[in-house]
N, C-alpha and C positions, 0 to 999 in steps of 0.2 A: 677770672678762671682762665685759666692757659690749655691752650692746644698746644700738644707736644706736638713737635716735629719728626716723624717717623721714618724720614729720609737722612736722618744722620748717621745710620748705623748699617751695615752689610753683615747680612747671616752668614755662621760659618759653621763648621760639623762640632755639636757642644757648644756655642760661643758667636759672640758675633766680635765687629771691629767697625769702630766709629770711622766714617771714611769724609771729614771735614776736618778743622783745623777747631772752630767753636763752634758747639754741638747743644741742644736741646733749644730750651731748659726743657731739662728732666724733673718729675718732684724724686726727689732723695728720701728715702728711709730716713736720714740723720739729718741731713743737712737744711731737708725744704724744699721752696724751687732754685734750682740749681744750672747753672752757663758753664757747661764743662770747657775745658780746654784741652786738644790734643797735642802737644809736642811732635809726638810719635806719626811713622808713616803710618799714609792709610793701607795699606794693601796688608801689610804682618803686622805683629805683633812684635813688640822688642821689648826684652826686660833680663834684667840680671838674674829670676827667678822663672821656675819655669813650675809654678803650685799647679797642686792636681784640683784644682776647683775653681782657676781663672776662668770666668768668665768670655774672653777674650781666647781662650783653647790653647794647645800647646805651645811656647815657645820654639819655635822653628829657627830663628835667628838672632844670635847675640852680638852680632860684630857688625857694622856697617857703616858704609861711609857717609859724613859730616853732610856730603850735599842730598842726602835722602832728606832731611829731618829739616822740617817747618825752621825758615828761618824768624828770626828774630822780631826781626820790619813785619814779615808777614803775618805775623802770630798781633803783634800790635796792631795792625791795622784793621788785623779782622774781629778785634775784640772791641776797638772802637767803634767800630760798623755797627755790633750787634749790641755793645750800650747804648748809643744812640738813639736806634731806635726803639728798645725798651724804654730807654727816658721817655723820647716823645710821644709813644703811645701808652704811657701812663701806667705802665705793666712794670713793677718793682722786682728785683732778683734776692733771693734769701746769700744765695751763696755764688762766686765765681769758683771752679773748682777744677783744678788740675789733677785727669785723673787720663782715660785716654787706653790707647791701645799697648800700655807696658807700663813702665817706672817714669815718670815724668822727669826724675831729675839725671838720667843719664844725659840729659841735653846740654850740648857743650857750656849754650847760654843761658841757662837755666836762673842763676843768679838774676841776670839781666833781664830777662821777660819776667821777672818777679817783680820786680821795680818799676817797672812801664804797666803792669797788671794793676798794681798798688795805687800808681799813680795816673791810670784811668779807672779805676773803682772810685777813687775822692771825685774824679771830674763829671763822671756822668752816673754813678749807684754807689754816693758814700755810706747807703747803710746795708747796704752787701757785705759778706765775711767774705774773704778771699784763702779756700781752703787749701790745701793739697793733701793726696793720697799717696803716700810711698810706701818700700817696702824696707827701707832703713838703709838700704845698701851702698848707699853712694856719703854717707855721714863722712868718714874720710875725709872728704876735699872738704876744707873752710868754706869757698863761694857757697857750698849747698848748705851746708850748714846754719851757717849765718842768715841765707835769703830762709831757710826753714823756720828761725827766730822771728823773721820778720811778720810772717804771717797770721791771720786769726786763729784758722783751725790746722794746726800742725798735727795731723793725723798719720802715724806710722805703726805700723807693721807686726805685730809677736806675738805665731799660729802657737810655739813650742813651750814645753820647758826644759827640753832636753835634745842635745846634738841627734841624737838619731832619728828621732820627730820630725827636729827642724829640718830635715835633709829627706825622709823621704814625704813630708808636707809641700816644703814649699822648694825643693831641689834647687837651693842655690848653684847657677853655675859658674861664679866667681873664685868658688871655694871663701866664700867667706862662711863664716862659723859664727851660732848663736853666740857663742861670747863676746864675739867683737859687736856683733847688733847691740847686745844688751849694755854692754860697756860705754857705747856712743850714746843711747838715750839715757843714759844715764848723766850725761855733759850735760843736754837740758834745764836740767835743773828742774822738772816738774814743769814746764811751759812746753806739755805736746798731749795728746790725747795718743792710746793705744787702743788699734782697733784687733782683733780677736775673733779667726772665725773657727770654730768646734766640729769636728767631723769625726767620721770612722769608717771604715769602708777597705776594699781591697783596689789596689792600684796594681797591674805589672806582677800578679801573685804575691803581693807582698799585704800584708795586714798595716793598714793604720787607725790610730783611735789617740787623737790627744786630749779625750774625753775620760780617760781611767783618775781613780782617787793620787797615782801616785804619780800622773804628766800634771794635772793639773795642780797638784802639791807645788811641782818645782816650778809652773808657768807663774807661779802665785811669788813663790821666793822672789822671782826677775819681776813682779810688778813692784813687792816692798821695796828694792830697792829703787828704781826707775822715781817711783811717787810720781804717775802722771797726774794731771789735772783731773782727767777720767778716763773712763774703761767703756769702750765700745764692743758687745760680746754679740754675735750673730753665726744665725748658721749658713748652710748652702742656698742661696736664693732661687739661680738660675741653674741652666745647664750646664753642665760642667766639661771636659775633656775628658778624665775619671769616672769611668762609665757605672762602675758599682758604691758608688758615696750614698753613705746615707743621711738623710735630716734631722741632725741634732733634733731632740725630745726639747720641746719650750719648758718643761720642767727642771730638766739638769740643767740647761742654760741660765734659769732665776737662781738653780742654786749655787752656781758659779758665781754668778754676781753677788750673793748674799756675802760670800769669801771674800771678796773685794771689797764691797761696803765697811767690812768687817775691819777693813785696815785702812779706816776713815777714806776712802777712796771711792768719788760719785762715776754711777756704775749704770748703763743702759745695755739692757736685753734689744734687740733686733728680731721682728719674723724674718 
């Protein structure tokens, strides 16, 4: 049995921020027990998205400089630390998982600490998965790409089925556009899992719900073509920044999944 470590995270208004480099283990809804890893500073949150339902609260910051962000060495050495002594104290980890306070893969080195992840998971928990959480955004550049192939659980990102969803969901500030998200996992080939979180609520006076018969028609179109391996469908867990969200019904959520089973596609509901 694992005592979580309750000192890895600082509260914040709706959200909190992991303020360590590797964090928990946490047990995961999906994953098990799980050794996150931050990239990300601790004090903000940095991400290419700024969704009304991050955990982690508003995006505040999308630009900054290369010497804020966990380097390389550092992020190695402290994953080492914390295999180690999971090996020796005889406590097994489900998942290593790159999730953190924003998009893990804006990180310059991101390729690289994939590789040194990989390659202390064989040395000290070869039966650990080595996940990551993204948000698709950074598919563009090969290095992420490719270290994205490398991994077990390639877990990304698609709230919408429609540009205006996807923008007042998860307010890309790249200006990147659901077409080009859906276009890149589409490269995959079926080697990534798509996670899916269902909401509705009002944001900023504006109404969202990519819970209706005809958002989710078209989020369904962008799974048939994608063919992930599977479908991760959950709703709001924690607090959100988005102060009037409400929690997806665990009924429409199975029937959502039914839709996707439906197009031979394995399909898990989340509370």
């Amino acid at each position: 049995m694992f005592l979580i470590n309750v000192n890895f995270a600082i509260k914040i208004m709706a959200g909190f921020l992991f303020n360590r480099i590797v964090f928990g283990p946490v047990k995961s809804r999906r994953l098990g027990v799980s050794l996150g890893i931050n990239l990300l500073p601790i004090g903000f949150k940095y991400c290419t998205f700024n969704c009304v339902y991050c955990e982690c609260g508003w995006t505040l910051h999308n630009e900054i400089d290369s010497e804020k962000l966990h380097s390389r060495e550092d992020v190695e050495k402290e994953l080492e630390i914390a295999l180690k002594q999971f090996k020796e104290a005889g406590k097994p980890i489900d998942a290593i998982t790159f999730a953190g306070n924003g998009e893990p893969t804006i990180h310059p080195e991101f390729a690289g600490i994939v590789d040194d992840t990989l390659a202390l998971r064989d040395l000290w928990m070869p039966n650990a998965k080595v996940s990551v959480l993204s948000n698709a955004t950074m598919l563009d550049d090969t290095d992420v790409f490719q270290a994205l192939l490398k991994v077990d659980n390639n877990i990304l990102k698609l709230d919408a089925g429609t540009q205006e969803t996807f923008q007042l969901i998860n307010h890309s500030l790249q200006n990147t556009t659901l077409q080009s998200i859906v276009e890149n996992l589409i490269r995959f080939e079926g080697k990534l899992t798509i996670q899916s979180l269902f909401v509705k609520g009002m944001v900023n006076d504006q109404e969202i719900d990519n819970t209706t018969p005809e958002e989710v028609a078209a989020w369904l179109k962008h799974i048939e073509r994608i063919r992930p391996t599977s479908v991760m469908i959950y709703p709001i867990h924690r607090a959100t920044p988005g102060e009037k969200l409400e929690v997806t019904n665990h009924k429409l959520l199975l029937n959502i999944a039914a839709q996707v089973e439906a197009l031979g596609i394995t399909t898990q509901v989340y509370e």
